[in-house]
Structure formats: structure tokens, C-alpha cells
C-alpha positions as CSV (number, residue, x, y, z in Angstrom):
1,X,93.9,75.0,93.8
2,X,94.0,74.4,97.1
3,X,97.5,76.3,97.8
4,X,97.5,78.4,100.4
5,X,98.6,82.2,99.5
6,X,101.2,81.6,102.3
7,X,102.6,78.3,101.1
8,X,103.1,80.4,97.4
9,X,104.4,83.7,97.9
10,X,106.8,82.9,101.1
11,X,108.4,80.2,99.4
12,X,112.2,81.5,99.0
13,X,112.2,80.6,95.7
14,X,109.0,82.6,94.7
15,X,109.1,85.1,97.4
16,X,111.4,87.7,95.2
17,X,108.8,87.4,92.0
18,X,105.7,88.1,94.8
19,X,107.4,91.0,96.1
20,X,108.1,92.2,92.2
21,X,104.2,91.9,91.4
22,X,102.7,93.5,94.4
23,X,105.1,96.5,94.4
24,X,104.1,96.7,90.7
25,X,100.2,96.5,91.6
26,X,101.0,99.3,94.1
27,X,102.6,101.3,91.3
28,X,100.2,101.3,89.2
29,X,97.0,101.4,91.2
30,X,99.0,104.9,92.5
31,X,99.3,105.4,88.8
32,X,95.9,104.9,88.0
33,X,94.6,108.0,90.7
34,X,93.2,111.2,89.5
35,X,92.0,113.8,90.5
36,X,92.8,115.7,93.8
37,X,92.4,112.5,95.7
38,X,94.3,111.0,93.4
39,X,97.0,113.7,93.9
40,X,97.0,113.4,97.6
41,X,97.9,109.7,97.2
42,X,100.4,110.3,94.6
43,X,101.8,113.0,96.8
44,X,102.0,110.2,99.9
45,X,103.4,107.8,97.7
46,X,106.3,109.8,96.7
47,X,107.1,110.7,100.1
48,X,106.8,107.3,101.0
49,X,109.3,106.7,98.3
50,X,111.8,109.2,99.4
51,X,112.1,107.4,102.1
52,X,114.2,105.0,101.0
53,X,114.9,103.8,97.0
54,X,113.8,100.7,97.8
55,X,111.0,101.5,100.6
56,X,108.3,100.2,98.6
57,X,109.5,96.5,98.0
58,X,111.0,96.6,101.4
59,X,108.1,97.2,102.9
60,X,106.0,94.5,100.9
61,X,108.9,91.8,101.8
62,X,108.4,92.9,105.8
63,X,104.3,92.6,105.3
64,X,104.1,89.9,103.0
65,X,103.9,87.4,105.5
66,X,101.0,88.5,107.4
67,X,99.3,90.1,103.7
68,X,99.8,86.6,102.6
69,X,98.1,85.1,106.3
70,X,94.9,87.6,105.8
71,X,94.3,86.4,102.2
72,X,94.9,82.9,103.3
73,X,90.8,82.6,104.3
74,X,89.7,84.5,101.4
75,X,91.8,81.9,99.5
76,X,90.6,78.7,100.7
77,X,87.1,79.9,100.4
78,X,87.5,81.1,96.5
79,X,86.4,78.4,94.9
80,X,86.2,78.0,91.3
81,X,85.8,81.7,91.1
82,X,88.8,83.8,90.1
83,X,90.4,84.7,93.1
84,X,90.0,89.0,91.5
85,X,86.3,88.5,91.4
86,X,86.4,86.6,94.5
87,X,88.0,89.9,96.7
88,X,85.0,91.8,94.8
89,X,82.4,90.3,96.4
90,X,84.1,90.1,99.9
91,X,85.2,93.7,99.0
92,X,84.8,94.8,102.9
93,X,85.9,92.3,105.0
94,X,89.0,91.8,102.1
95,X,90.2,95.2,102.7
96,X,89.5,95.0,106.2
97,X,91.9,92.1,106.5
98,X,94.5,94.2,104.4
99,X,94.7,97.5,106.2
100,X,94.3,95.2,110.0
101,X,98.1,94.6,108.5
102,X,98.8,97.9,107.9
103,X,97.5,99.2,111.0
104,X,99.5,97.4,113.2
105,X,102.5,98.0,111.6
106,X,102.0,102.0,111.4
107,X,101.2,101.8,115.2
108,X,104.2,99.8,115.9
109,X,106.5,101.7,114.2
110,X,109.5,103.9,115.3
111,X,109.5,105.7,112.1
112,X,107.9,109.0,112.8
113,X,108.2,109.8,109.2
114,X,106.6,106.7,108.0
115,X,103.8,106.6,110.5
116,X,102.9,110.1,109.7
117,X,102.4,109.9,105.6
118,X,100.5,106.3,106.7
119,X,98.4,108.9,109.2
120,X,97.8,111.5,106.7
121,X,96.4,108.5,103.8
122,X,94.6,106.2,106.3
123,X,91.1,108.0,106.3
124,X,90.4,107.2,102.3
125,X,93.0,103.8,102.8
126,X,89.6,101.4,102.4
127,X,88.2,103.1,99.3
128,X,92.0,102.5,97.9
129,X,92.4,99.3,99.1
130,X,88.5,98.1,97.1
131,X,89.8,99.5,93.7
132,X,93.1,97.8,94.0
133,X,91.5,94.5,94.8
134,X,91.0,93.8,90.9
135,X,94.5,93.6,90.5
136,X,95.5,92.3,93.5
137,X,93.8,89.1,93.0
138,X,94.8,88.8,89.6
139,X,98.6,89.1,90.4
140,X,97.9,86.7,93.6
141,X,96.1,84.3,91.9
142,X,99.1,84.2,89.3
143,X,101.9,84.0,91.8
144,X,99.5,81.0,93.8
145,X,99.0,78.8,90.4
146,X,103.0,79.8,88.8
């Protein structure tokens, strides 16, 4: 198990399936919001969509390799534990490794539109980015061992 994240979901052959399962993870942790925060990301979400049909797994095939690089040390210092329960515990820095992605890319980019629904979610993005963790390390820890 000693595959780096990297190696696995950059490999052209298994790249197209990663992007599938994390744009699905990002549906339906969106999915999974209630309430008016919940609303407030849904509401981002769609404009985020609107953007584009395909701005979602666009945007997760442009990010993947440095997404991929940040969980590369969580990875390699899993263990036997499952990589979901693994991102649990590390909750923090986890996220923090995630949204240091995001970040720079919102700051870099020339896409006012983009940079102002990423803007307008960023102050709850952390609390987000913990509850998806579950289901982020399940899908990565699939694509890593498939």
C-alpha cells in the first residue's frame, strides 16, 4: 500500500475514473447540506455550475495534481488504518492541505466570476472540507488500491 496518491490518480489510464469519483464526492457532499448553510453552498455550487456544463470535472482534472501532491503525506503516513479514518484524525492539517490548493488557484485566477462564488464560500470552506473527508478517503483509498 505504499502507492503514492499521485502515482494512482495521474496515471492516464486511471486519471478519467479519479476525476469521475471526486466530482461525484463533491456532488453529493453538496447533496448532503441542509439547512441555510447548506443552502448557501448549494446556491454556490450551482453557480459554480453555470459556469460551464462541465466546470466541476474540469476543475478537478486542473487541481488533481496538486489535490493528489497534498494527500501524498497523509498517504504515506496512513498506515494500516483506512485512509477515511486516517483524514479523521488529521482532520486540520488534511483540510488545510486541501483548501492551500484552492487558495492558490482562486487567487491566481482571471475568472472574476469564479474567484467571487470561491470568495463568497471560503469562510465555512474548512468546516466543508472536515465532513467531506469521510468520503474523500474512501473514494481515494479505492482509486489508490483499483
Amino acid at each position: 500500500m505504499s502507492t503514492a496518491v499521485s502515482d494512482a490518480l495521474l496515471d492516464e489510464t486511471r486519471r478519467p475514473a479519479a476525476v469521475s469519483a471526486l466530482t461525484q464526492v463533491i456532488d453529493a457532499e453538496v447533496a448532503d447540506k441542509s439547512g441555510i448553510g447548506g443552502a448557501a453552498v448549494k446556491a454556490g455550487y450551482a453557480a459554480a455550475k453555470k459556469l460551464g456544463g462541465d466546470f466541476v470535472p474540469s476543475a478537478t482534472d486542473r487541481l488533481l495534481p496538486q489535490f493528489a501532491a497534498a494527500l501524498d503525506p497523509l498517504w504515506a503516513s496512513k498506515g494500516d488504518t483506512p485512509f477515511a479514518a486516517h483524514l479523521q484524525a488529521r482532520s486540520d492539517e488534511a483540510a488545510d492541505a486541501l483548501l492551500s490548493v484552492t487558495d492558490a488557484k482562486a487567487e491566481a485566477t482571471s475568472h472574476t466570476a469564479a474567484k467571487k462564488v470561491y470568495s463568497a464560500m471560503r469562510g465555512k470552506a474548512k468546516e466543508q472540507v472536515v465532513a467531506a473527508l469521510p468520503r474523500l478517503g474512501a473514494a481515494v483509498e479505492q482509486l489508490v488500491q483499483g
